[in-house]
C-alpha positions as CSV (number, residue, x, y, z in Angstrom):
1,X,20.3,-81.4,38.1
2,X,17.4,-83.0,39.9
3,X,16.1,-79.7,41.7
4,X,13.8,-78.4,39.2
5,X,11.5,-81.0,38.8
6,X,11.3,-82.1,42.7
7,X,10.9,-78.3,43.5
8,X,7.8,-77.4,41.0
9,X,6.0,-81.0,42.6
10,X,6.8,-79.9,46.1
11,X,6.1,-76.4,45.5
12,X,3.0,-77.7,44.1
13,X,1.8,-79.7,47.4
14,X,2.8,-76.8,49.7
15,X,0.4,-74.7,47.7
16,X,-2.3,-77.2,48.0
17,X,-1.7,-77.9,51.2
18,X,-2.2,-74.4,52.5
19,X,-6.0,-75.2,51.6
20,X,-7.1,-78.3,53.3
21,X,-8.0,-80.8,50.2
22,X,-7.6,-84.0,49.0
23,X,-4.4,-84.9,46.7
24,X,-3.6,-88.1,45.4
25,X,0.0,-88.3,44.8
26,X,2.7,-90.7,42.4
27,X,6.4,-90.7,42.9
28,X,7.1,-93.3,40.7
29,X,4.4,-92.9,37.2
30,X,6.4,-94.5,34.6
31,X,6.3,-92.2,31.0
32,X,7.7,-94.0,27.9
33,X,8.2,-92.9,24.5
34,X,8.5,-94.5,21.1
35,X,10.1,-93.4,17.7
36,X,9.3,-95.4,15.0
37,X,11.2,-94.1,12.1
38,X,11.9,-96.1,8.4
39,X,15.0,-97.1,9.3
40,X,14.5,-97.6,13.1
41,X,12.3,-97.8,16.8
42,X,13.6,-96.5,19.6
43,X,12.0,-97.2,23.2
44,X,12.9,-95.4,26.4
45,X,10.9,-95.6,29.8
46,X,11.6,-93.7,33.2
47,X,9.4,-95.0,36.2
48,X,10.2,-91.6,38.3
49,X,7.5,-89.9,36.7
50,X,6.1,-87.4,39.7
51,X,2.6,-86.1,40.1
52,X,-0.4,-84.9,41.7
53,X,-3.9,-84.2,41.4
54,X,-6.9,-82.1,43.4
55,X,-10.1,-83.5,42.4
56,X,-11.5,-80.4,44.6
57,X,-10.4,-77.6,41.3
58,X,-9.5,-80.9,39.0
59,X,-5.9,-79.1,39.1
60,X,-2.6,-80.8,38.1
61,X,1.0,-81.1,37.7
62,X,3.6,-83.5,36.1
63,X,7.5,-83.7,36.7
64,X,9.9,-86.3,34.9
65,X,13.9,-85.8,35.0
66,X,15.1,-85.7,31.3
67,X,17.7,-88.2,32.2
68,X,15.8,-91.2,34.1
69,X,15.0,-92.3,30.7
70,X,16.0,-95.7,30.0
71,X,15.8,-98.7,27.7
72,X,17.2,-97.2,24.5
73,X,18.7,-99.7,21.6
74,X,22.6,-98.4,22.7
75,X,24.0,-96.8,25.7
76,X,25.7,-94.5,22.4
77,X,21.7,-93.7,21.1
78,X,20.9,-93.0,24.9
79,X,24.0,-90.5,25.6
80,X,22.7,-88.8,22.0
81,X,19.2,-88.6,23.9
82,X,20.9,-86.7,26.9
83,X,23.0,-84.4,25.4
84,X,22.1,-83.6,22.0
85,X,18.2,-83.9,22.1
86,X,16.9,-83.3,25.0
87,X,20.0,-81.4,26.3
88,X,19.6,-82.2,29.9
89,X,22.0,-80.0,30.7
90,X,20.0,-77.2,29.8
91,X,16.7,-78.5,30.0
92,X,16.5,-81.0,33.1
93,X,13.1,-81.9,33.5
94,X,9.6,-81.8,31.3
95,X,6.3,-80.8,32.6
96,X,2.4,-81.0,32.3
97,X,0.6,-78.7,34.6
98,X,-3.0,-77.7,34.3
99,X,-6.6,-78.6,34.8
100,X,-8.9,-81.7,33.8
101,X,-11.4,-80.2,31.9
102,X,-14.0,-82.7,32.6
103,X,-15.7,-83.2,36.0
104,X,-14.5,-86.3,38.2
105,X,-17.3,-88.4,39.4
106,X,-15.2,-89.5,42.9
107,X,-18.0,-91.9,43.5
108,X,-17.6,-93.8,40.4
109,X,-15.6,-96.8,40.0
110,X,-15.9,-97.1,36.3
111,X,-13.1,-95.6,33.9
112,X,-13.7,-92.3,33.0
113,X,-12.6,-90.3,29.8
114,X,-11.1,-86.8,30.8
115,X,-9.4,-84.4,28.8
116,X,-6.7,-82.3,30.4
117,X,-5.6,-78.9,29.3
118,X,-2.6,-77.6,30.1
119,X,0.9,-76.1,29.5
120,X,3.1,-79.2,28.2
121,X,6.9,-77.2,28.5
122,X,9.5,-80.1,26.9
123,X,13.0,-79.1,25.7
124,X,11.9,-75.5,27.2
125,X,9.3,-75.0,24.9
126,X,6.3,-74.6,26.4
127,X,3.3,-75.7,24.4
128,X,-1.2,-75.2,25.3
129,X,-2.0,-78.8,24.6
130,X,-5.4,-80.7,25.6
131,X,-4.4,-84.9,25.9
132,X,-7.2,-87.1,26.2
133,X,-6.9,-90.0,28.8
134,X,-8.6,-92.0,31.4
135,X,-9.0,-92.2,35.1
136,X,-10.6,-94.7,37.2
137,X,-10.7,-94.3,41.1
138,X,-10.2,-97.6,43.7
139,X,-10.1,-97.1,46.7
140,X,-7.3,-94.8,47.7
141,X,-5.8,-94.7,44.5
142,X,-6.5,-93.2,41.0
143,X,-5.1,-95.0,38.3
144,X,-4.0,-92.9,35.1
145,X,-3.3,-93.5,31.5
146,X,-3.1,-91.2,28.5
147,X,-1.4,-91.9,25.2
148,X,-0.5,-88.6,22.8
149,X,2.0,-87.3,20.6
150,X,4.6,-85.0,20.7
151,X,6.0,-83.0,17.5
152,X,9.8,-82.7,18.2
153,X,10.2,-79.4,15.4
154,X,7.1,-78.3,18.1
155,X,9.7,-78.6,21.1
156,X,12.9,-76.9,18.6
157,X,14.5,-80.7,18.8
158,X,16.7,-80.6,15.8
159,X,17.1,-84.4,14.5
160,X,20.5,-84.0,12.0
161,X,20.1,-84.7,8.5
162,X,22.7,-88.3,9.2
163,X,20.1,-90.0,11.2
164,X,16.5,-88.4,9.8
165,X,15.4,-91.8,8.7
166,X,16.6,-93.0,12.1
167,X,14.1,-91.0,14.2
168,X,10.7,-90.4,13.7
169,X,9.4,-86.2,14.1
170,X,6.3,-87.6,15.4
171,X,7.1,-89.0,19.4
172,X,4.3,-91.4,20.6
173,X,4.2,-90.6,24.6
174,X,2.4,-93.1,26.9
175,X,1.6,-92.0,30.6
176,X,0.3,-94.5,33.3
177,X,0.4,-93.5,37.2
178,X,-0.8,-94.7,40.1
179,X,-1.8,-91.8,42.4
180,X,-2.4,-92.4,46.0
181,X,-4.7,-89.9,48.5
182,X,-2.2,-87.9,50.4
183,X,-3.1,-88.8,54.2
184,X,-2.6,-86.1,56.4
């Protein structure tokens, strides 16, 4: 079920969009994930990462469908992902929404470190989380990268006792994004 995600970023616009500003906008950010457990690494990527950001209020919000996820060791390890982790059926989609603490310098050209704050809501578990990352504005665009990690027993993902030393219970996340200026 695709809905959920594309709703909350739409949703989001609208909102936005209500107030004359400036949004920069990504359809296709690409979040990946790794598990490096004793026994095992697992990688998975999805480049349908969506997103937007308001320099104006330094707002945010994040969207990935739980099953765009790709790359994993087996299509066996991947269905497992789906349905027994995640459970996409239940929980479609993850999200980050919130506000860059830090203030963005839209004249600068030179990466900047921000930290955003916000509500990171994975497996429905919604978590307060501030992730450090950078920014750098050319042009048009802003180009986004953050690295973090995520706690599965944080989210309630149960890992069975068969495969523990198969998966790690610390999730390294990497984010990158190329946001374009909405042109109106």
């Amino acid at each position: 079920m695709k809905t959920k995600p594309v709703i909350l970023f739409f949703t989001f616009i609208l909102i936005q969009s209500a107030f004359p500003q400036e949004l920069y906008i990504t359809r296709n950010g690409v979040a990946s994930f790794t598990s490096d457990a004793p026994l095992e690494v697992i990688k998975a990527a999805s480049d349908q990462l969506l997103g937007v950001i308001n320099p104006a209020d330094r707002s945010f919000a994040f969207t990935i469908d739980n099953k765009t996820f790709e790359g994993f060791n087996s299509s066996l390890q991947q269905e497992h992902f789906y349905e027994n982790y995640m459970e996409v059926q239940k929980y479609p989609s993850s999200t980050f929404k919130g506000k860059i603490i830090e203030e963005i310098d839209l004249g600068s050209k030179e990466e900047q470190v921000v930290r955003a704050k916000g509500i990171l809501d994975i497996h429905g578990v919604e978590q307060e989380r501030i992730i450090r990352g950078t920014i750098k504005l050319t042009g048009n665009t802003i180009r986004l990268h953050a690295d973090f990690t995520v706690m599965l027993e944080d989210h309630r993902i149960k890992i069975p006792r068969v495969v523990y030393e198969k998966i790690a219970e610390v999730i390294n996340v990497t984010i990158t994004a190329e946001l374009a200026k909405k042109i109106d």
